[in-house]
N, C-alpha and C positions, 0 to 999 in steps of 0.2 A: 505572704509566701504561697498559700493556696492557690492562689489567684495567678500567679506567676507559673506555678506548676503544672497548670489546667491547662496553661497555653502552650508552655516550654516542656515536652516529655525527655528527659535526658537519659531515662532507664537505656541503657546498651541493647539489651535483651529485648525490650519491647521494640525499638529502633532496629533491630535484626528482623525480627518477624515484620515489621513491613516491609522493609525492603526483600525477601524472599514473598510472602504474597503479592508482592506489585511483581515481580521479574515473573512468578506462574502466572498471573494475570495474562501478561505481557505476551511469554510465551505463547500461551494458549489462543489467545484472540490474534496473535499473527498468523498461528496455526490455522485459525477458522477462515483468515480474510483470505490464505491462499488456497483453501478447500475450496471458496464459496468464487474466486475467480475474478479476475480484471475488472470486469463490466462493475462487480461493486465500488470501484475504486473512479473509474474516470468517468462515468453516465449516472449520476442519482438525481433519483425522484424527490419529489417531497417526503413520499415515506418512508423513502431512503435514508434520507436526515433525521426524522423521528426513530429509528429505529437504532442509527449512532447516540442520538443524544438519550437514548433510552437504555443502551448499553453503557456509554459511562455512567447512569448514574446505578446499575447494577452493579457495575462492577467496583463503583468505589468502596463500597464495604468490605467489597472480599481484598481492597488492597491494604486499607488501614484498618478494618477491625474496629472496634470500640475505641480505639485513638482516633477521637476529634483535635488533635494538638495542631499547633502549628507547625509543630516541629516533625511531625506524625506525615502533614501535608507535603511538606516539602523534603524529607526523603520520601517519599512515594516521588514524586515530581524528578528529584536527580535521579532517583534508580530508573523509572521508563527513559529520562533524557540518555542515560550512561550506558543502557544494555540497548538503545535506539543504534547511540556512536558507536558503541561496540562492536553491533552487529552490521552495520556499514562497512566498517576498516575490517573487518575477517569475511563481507563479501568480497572488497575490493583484492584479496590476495586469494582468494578459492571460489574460482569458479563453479565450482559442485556446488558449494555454499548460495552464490547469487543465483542460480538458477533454481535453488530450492526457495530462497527467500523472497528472491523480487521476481525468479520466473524471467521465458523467455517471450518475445513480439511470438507472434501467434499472422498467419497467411491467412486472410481471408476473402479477397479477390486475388486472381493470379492469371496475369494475360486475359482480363475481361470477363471470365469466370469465377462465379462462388465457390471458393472450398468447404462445400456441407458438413464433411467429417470436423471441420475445425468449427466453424459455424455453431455445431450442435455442440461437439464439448465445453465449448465458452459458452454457451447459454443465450445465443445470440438469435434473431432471427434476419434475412434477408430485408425486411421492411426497416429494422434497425440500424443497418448499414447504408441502406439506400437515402433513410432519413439522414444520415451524418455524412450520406455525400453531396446533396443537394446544402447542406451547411456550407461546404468546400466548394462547391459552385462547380458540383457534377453532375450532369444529369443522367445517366448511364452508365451502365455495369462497365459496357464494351469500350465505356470512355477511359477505362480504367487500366492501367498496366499490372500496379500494385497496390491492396491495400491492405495495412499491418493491425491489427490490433497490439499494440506497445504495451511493455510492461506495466507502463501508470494507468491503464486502461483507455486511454483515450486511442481514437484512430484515425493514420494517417492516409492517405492517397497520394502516389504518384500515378500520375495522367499518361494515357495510353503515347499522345505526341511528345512527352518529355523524354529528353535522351537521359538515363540513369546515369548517375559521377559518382564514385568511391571517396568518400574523405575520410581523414581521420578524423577519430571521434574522443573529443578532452572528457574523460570521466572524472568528474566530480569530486574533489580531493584530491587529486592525483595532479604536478606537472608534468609537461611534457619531459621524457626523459627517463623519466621513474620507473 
């Protein structure tokens, strides 16, 4: 029965307290990834990766605590999965909300020009855009009409000879309709 226990923690109480330390957890470091800006999200280094895999394994303590259970493991695991969907479905109806949480594309060529003021707030520099236009098979700022930094961090270009089309845009969860 020990042995059973050690894996299985059925305490209510103890199962409350991780799931409230995983959800701060949770909070917080979505808190930090929108401080810290897009670019951590869609350009990482190698020590970029060192530094995620160096923060889960900080942060696993402070979400389960001295519960090594399995049972310890996996509510941590459904509460980040449940407050991830949660906080999805309450962007997708409040826009205040997704613009807090996932943020908005960010202008940083516009008609063949650098926009510096956005540049510099994203943390970005000219040599870093120019490298990811030369990816897009750009060779030139002027070649550029528009380029976005997108909410997942990565960045797109429309070409100075492309004529711009308005489409509708199917957000993710949602059908057409809704």
């Amino acid at each position: 029965m020990d042995t059973l226990s050690s894996v299985l923690n059925l305490d209510p109480t103890a199962l409350g307290v991780v799931v409230f330390r995983t959800l701060a957890v949770y909070l917080v470091l979505l808190a930090l990834l929108r401080l810290f800006g897009k670019r951590e999200l869609g350009q990482m280094a190698p020590f970029d990766l060192v530094v995620i895999l160096l923060i889960s394994n900080a942060v696993q303590n402070a979400m389960v605590g001295s519960d090594s259970s399995l049972s310890g493991g996996l509510v941590a695991a459904f509460s980040l999965l449940s407050a991830n969907w949660l906080i999805n479905r309450l962007a997708l109806r409040s826009a205040r909300l997704q613009r807090l949480v996932i943020g908005q594309p960010v202008v940083l060529i516009n008609h063949g020009e650098f926009v510096d003021m956005n540049l510099q707030r994203e943390g970005l520099t000219r040599e870093e855009v120019i490298a990811s236009m030369r990816e897009h098979g750009v060779a030139q700022a002027e070649d550029v009409e528009l380029a976005v930094l997108e909410v997942d961090g990565m960045i797109s270009f429309v070409p100075a000879d492309t004529e711009m089309k308005r489409t509708k845009k199917r957000v993710r969860g949602r059908k057409p309709g809704q």
